[in-house]
N, C-alpha and C positions, 0 to 999 in steps of 0.2 A: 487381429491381435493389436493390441494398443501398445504404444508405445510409451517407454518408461519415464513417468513424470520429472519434468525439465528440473537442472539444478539450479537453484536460484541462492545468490549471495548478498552478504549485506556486507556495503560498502560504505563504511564509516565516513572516511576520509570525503565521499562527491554526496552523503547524504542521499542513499540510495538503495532499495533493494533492485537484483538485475539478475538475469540469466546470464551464466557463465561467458556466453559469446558479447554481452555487454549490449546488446542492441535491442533489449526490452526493458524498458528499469519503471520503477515509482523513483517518483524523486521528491522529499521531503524536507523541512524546517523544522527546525528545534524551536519551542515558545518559552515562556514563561518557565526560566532557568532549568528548561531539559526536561520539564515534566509533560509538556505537550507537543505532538507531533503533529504538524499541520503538513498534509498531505497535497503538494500545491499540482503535483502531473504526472499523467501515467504514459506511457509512452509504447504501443508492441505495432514495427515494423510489419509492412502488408504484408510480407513474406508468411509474418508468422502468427498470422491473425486469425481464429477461429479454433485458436488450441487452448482458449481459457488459460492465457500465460497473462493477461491480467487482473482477470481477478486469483490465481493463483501470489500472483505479487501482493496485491491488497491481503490476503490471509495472512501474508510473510509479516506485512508491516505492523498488520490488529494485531498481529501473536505476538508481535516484539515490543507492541505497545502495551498490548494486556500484560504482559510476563514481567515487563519492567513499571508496572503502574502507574503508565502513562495514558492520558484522553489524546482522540484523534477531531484534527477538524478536518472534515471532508471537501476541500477548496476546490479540488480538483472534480471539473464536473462527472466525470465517468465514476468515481467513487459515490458520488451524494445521489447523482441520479440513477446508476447500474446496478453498481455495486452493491448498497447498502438496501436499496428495495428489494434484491434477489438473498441477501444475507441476515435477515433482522437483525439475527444471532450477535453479529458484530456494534447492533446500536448503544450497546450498555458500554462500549469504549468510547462514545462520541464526545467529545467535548458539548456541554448542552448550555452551560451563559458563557455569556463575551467575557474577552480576558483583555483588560486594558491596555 
């Protein structure tokens, strides 16, 4: 039996999406006046590692990126290199030129 998908929150205030217990988060940067979110680290505790609770976080943040019509830069290597080769779906959010 699987067990029911983790709750993850978005924490405005530490710029972050996280699992309830706080000890897996993405943690992000706001760019170019709040329209782009630059993805700088992901972070899931060995404890809790092999439950896809970070790319579950990376969905939380594309989807709040997409929803809020904002581009993501992938800075964080686990998103540019994992992430997004297992995800394409997610590459139409990327940020694709430099932003001064």
């Amino acid at each position: 039996m699987e067990a029911a998908a983790p709750k993850l929150l978005w924490n405005v205030s530490q710029k972050r999406f996280e699992t309830e217990d706080k000890k897996a988060y993405l943690q992000y940067e706001l760019r170019n006046e709040g329209k782009v979110m630059d993805i700088v680290h992901t972070f899931v505790p060995s404890s809790k590692r092999g439950q896809g609770l970070a790319s579950l976080l990376c969905v939380s943040a594309f989807s709040h990126a997409k929803a809020n019509s904002m581009s993501v830069i992938p800075t964080c290597s686990y998103v540019s290199d994992t992430f997004l080769p297992r995800n394409p779906s997610w590459n139409s959010v990327v940020q694709t030129q430099d932003i001064l």
